[in-house]
C-alpha positions in Angstrom: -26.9 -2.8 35.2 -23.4 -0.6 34.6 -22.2 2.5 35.4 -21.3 4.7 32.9 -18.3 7.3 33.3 -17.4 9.6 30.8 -13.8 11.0 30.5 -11.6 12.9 27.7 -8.8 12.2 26.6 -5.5 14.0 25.4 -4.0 11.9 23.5 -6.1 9.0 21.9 -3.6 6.8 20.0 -1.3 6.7 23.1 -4.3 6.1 25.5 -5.8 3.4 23.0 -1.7 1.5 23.4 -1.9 1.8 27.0 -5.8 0.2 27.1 -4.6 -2.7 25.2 -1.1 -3.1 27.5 -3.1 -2.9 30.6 -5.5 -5.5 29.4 -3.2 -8.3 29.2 -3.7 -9.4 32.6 -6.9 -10.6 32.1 -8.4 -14.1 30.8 -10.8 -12.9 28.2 -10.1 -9.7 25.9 -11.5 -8.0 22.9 -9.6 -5.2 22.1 -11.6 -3.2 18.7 -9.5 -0.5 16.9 -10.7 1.4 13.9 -7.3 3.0 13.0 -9.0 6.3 12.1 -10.6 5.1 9.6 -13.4 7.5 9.3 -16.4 5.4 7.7 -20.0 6.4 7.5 -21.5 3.2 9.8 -18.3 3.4 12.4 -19.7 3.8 16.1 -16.6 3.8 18.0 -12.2 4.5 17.5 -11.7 1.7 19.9 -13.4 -0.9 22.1 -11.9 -2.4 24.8 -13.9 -5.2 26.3 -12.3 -7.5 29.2 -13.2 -10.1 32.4 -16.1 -12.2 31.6 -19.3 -12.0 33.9 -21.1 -14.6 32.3 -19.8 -16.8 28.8 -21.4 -18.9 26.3 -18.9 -21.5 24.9 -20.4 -24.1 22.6 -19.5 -26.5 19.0 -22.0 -26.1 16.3 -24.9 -27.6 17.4 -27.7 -25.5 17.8 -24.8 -22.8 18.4 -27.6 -19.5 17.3 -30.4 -20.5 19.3 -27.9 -20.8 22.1 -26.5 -17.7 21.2 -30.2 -15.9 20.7 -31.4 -17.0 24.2 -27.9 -16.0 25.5 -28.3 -12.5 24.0 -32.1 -12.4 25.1 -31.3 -13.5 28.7 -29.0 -10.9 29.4 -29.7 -7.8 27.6 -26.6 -6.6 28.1 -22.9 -6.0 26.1 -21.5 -9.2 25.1 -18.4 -10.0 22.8 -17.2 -12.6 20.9 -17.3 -15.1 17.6 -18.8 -17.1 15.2 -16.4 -19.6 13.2 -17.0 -20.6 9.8 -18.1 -24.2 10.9 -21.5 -22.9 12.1 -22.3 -23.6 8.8 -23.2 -26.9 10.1 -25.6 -25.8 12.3 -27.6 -23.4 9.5 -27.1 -26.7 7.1 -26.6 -30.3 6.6 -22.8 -29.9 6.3 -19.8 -31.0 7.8 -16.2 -30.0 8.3 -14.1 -33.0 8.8 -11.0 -31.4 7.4 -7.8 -31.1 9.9 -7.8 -28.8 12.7 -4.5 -27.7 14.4 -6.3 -24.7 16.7 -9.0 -26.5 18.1 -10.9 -23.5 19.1 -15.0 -24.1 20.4 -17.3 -23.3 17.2 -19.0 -20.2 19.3 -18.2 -18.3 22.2 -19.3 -14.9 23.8 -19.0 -13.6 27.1 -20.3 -10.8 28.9 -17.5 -8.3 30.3 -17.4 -6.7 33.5 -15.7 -3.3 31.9 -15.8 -1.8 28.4 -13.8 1.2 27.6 -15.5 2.8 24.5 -13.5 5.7 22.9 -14.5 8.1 20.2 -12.3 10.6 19.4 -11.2 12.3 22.6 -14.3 11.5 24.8 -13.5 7.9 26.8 -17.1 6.4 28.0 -16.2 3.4 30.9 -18.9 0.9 31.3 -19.0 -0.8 34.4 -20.5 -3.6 35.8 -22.0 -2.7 39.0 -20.5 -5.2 41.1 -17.0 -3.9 40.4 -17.7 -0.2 39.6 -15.9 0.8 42.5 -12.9 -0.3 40.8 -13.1 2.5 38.1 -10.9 5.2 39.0 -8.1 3.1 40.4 -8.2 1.1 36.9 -8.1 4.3 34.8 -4.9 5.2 37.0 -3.6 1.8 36.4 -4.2 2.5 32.7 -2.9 6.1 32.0 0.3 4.9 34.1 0.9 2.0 32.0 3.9 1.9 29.6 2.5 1.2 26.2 4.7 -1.3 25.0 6.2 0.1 21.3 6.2 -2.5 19.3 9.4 -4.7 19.0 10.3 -4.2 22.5 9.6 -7.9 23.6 10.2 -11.6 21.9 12.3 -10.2 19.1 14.7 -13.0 21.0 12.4 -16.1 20.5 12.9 -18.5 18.1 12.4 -18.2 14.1 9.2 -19.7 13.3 9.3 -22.2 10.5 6.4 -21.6 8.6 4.6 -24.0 6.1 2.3 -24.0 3.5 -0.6 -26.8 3.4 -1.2 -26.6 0.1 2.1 -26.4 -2.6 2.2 -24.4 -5.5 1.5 -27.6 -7.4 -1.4 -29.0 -5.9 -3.2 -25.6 -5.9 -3.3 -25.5 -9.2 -4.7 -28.6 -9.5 -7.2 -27.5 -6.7 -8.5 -24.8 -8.7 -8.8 -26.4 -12.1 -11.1 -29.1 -10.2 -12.9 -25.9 -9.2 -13.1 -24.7 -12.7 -14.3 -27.9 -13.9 -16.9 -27.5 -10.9 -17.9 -24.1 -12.5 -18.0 -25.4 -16.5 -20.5 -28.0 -15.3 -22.8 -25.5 -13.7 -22.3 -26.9 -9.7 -21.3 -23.5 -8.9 -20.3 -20.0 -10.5 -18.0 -18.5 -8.3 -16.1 -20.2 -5.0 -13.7 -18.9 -2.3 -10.8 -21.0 -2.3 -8.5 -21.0 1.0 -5.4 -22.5 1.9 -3.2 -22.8 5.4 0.0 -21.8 6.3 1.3 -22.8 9.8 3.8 -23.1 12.1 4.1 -25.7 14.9 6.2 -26.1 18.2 5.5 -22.2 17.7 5.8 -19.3 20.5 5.4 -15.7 19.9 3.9 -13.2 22.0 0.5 -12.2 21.0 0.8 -8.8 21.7 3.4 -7.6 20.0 2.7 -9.7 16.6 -0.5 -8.1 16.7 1.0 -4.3 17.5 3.2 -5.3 14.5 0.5 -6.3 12.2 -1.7 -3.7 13.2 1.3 -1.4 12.0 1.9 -2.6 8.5 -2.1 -2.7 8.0 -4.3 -0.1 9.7 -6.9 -2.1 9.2 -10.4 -0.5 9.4 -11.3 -4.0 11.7 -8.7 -4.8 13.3 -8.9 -7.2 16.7 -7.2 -8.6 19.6 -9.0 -11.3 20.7 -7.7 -13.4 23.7 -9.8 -16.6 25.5 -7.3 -17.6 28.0 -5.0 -19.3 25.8 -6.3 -19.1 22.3 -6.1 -15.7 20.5 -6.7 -13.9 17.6 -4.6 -11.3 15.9 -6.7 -9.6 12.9 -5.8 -6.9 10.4 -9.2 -7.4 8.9 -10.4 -4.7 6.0 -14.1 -6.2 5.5 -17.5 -5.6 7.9 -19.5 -8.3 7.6 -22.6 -7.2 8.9 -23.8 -4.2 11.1 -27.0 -3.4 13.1 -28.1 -0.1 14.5 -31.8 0.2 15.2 -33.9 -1.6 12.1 -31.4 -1.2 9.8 -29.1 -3.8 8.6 -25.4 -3.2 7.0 -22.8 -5.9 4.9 -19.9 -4.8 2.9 -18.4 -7.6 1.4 -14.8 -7.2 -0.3 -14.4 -8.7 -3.6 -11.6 -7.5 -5.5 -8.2 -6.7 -4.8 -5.1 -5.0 -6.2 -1.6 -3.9 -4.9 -0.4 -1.2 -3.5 2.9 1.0 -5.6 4.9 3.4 -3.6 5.4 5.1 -6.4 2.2 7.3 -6.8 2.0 6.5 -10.7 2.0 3.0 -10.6 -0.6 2.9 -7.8 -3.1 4.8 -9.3 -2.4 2.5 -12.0 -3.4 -0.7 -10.0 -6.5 1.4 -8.6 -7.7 2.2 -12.0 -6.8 -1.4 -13.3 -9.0 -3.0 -10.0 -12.0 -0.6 -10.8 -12.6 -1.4 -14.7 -11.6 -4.9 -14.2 -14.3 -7.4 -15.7 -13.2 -10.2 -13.5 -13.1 -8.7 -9.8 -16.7 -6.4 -11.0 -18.1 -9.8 -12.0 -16.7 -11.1 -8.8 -18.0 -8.4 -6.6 -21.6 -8.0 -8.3 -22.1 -12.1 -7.7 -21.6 -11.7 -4.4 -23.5 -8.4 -3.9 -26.4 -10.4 -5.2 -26.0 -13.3 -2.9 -26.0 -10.8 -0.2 -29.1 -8.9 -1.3 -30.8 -12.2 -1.4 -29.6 -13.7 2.0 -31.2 -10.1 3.7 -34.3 -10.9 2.4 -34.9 -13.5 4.4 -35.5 -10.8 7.3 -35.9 -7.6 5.7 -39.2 -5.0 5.3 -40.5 -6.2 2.1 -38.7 -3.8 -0.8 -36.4 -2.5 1.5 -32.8 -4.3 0.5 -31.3 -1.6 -1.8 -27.2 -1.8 -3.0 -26.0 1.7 -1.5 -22.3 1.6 -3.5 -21.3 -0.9 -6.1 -17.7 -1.5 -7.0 -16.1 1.3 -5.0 -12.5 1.0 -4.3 -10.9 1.7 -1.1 -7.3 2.2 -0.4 -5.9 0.9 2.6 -1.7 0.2 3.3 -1.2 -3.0 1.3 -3.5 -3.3 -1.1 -6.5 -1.7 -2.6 -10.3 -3.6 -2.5 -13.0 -3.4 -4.3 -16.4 -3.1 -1.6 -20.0 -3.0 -2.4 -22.6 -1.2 0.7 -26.0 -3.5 1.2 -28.5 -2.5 3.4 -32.1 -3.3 4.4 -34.7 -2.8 7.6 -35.3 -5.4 9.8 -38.7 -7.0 10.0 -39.9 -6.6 13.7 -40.8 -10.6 13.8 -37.1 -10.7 13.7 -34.4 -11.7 16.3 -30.9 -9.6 15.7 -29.4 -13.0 15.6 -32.0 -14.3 13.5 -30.1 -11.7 11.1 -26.5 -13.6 11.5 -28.1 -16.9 11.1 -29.5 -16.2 7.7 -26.6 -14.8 6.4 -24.0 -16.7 7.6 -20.9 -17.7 6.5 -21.0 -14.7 4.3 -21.0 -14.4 1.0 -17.3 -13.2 0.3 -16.2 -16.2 1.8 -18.4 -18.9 0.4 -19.4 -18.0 -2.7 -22.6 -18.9 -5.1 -24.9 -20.4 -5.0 -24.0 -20.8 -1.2 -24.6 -24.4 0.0 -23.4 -25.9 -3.0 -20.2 -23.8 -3.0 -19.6 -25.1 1.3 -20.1 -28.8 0.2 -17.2 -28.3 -2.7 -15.0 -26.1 -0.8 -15.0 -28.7 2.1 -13.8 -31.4 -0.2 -10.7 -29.6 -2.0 -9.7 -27.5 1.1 -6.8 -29.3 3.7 -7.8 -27.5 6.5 -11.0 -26.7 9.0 -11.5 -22.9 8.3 -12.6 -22.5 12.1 -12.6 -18.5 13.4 -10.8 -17.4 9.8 -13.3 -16.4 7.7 -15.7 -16.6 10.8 -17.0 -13.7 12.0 -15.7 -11.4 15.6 -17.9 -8.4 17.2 -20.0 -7.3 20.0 -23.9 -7.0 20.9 -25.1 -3.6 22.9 -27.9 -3.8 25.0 -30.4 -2.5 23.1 -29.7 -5.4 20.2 -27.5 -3.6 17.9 -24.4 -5.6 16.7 -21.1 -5.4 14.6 -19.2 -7.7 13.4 -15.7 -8.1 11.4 -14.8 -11.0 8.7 -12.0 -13.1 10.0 -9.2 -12.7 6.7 -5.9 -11.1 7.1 -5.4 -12.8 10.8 -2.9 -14.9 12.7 -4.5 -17.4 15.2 -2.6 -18.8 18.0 -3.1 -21.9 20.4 -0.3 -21.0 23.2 -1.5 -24.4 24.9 -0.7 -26.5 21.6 2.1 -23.9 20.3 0.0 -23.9 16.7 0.1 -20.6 14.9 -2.1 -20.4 11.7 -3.3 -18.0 9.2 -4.8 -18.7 6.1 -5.4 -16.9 2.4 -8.3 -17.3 0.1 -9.2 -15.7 -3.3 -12.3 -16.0 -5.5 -12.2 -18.6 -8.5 -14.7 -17.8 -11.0 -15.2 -19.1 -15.1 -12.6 -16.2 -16.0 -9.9 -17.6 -13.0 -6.1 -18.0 -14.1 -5.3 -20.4 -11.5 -1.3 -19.0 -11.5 -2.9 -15.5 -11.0 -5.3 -16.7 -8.0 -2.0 -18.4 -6.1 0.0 -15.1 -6.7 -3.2 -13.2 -5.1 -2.9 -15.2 -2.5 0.8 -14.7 -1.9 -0.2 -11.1 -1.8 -2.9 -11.4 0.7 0.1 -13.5 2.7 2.7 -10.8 2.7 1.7 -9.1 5.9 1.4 -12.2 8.3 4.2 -13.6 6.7 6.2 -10.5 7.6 5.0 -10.0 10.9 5.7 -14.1 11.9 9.5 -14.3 10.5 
């Protein structure tokens, strides 16, 4: 059982910095921020979810029925992820690739406080057992100094950061792909690659307050599990619940942003009537329709918006809306296992796609292009894509972040590394 406290608030932006300062001190955090984006499906501004209660840390196997009688048990908020490698627990795959985070396949926990903000009304949730400790928090919190960014570890050392993949062999990577594709294996594949740094320390927090500066992201998380954390600048939902309905919006498609307003309405126009990233987008839209059937109403997936651009600070995407109604004989997580990975990062048809993928990628994907969100009590659920996002491993001084784009019949392989580069920029920025 929680409490559940409701107070307003003056100054959002400023409260929503001092949240995420104040919740450093604890092991486990998931720190949610919409960055006033103002979408139709968005519940909250920010989410601030700290202290686990209970956890559930697993690898792959049998990771969602785990994670279903974890959810069932409690009935109550829980947080967390899904990395791309439960694959292997949905099929028989494997990831054998090289793994320099080393991060568990699943884990959730159950917090003891949530701080849920939307606009200028705060709600705390409590768990009972430490619900006495609300006001003096909530002192603790509005007192804090939100750190601006840049204040701390401007002085540690220069990262040297390195790309798994070179130019070269990408190339190579992709025609392999293409060849894939001509023979009829597959028709359209995301294709990632690594870039790392090792012997690395940064601090967290303020590569993620810098990130989160240069992006506004509509998705954007600070995750922390002791000493493994996630700093995400992500664009794409993957998949929302709220009562019987079911929400994805994969991103397929993407174009650069021009400060000169010319030029950028240019490179919107140029996204929108592009064959490729519509051909793109509209594969994946289908494989998305298809894997919500598996535990929708009968005749109830529809495609809400096809092909609409949205703007955000670096580039511009190209987003399709799927919905559907849940079938009551349905578990929520029933809903993540037949779905996932997701379509924008796999491709079509799905399981062939994973098997080819595994082969020509360097790297296990692990959380990137996994998925990060919460559960309510009542079964609803949200949850991000993991692209556009550092991970760290402070115990093994790993920092990581990786870059994929969609290689289809029509793909220039030079144009899909430079898409990549693009989708780099920001990390890149943020690390050096």
């Amino acid at each position: 059982m929680r409490v559940s406290i409701h107070k307003p608030i003056s100054n959002p932006e400023q409260f929503k910095q001092q949240l995420l300062t104040w919740s450093q001190q604890f092991r486990e955090v998931v720190f949610l921020d919409s960055n006033s984006h103002t979408q139709e499906y968005s519940s909250f501004d920010c989410v601030l979810a700290v202290d686990a209660f209970t956890s559930l840390k697993t690898d792959f196997q049998n990771a969602f029925d785990d994670l279903k009688q974890y959810q069932q048990t409690t009935k109550d908020w829980l947080f967390g992820y899904l990395t791309y490698d439960l694959k292997n627990d949905v099929e028989t795959l494997k990831s054998a690739n090289f793994d320099g985070l080393h991060f568990p396949d699943l884990f959730f926990f159950q917090p003891k406080k949530i701080f849920l903000l939307k606009g200028n009304e705060l709600e705390i949730r409590y768990l009972l057992l430490c619900d006495d400790e609300v006001e003096e928090d909530f002192q603790e919190i509005v007192e804090s100094q939100s750190r601006s960014v840049g204040t701390k570890g401007e002085s540690a050392a220069a990262l040297n950061i390195e790309q798994r993949i070179s130019k070269e062999f990408y190339i190579e990577k992709v025609n392999k792909m293409l060849s894939h594709i001509h023979v009829g294996d597959m028709y359209e594949a995301n294709f990632c690659m690594e870039f790392f740094a090792e012997n690395a320390v940064i601090d967290p927090l303020e590569k993620f307050q810098k990130l989160n500066e240069i992006s506004k992201a509509p998705f954007s998380i600070f995750f922390k599990n002791h000493k493994q954390y996630l700093l995400s600048a992500s664009p794409e939902r993957y998949l929302k619940k709220v009562g019987e309905t079911i929400i994805s919006q994969p991103i397929k498609g993407t174009s650069k942003r021009s400060s000169d307003p010319i030029e950028d309405e240019k490179s919107k126009q140029f996204l929108e009537s592009d064959s490729k990233e519509r051909a793109e987008n509209i594969m994946i839209t289908d494989l998305v329709r298809n894997d919500l059937s598996h535990t929708a109403q009968k005749g109830s997936v529809e495609v809400t918006e096809l092909c609409k651009i949205y703007s955000f600070l670096q580039v511009h995407q190209m987003i399709s809306t799927i919905t559907s109604k849940l079938d009551a004989q349905y578990a929520p997580v029933d809903v993540l296992r037949t779905t996932f990975p997701m379509g924008s990062m796999t491709g079509a048809p799905k399981i062939s796609v994973m098997k080819i993928i595994e082969n020509l990628e360097e790297t296990k994907r692990g959380l990137y292009s996994g998925a990060v969100g919460y559960f309510t009590p009542e079964g609803d659920f949200d949850f991000n894509v993991v692209i556009r996002s550092i991970l760290y491993n402070q115990e093994n001084q790993y920092v990581s972040f990786s870059v994929g784009s969609a290689i289809t019949a029509q793909s220039d392989p030079e144009k899909e590394y430079e898409e990549c580069l693009l989708k780099a920029k920001a990390m890149h920025e943020v690390l050096q």
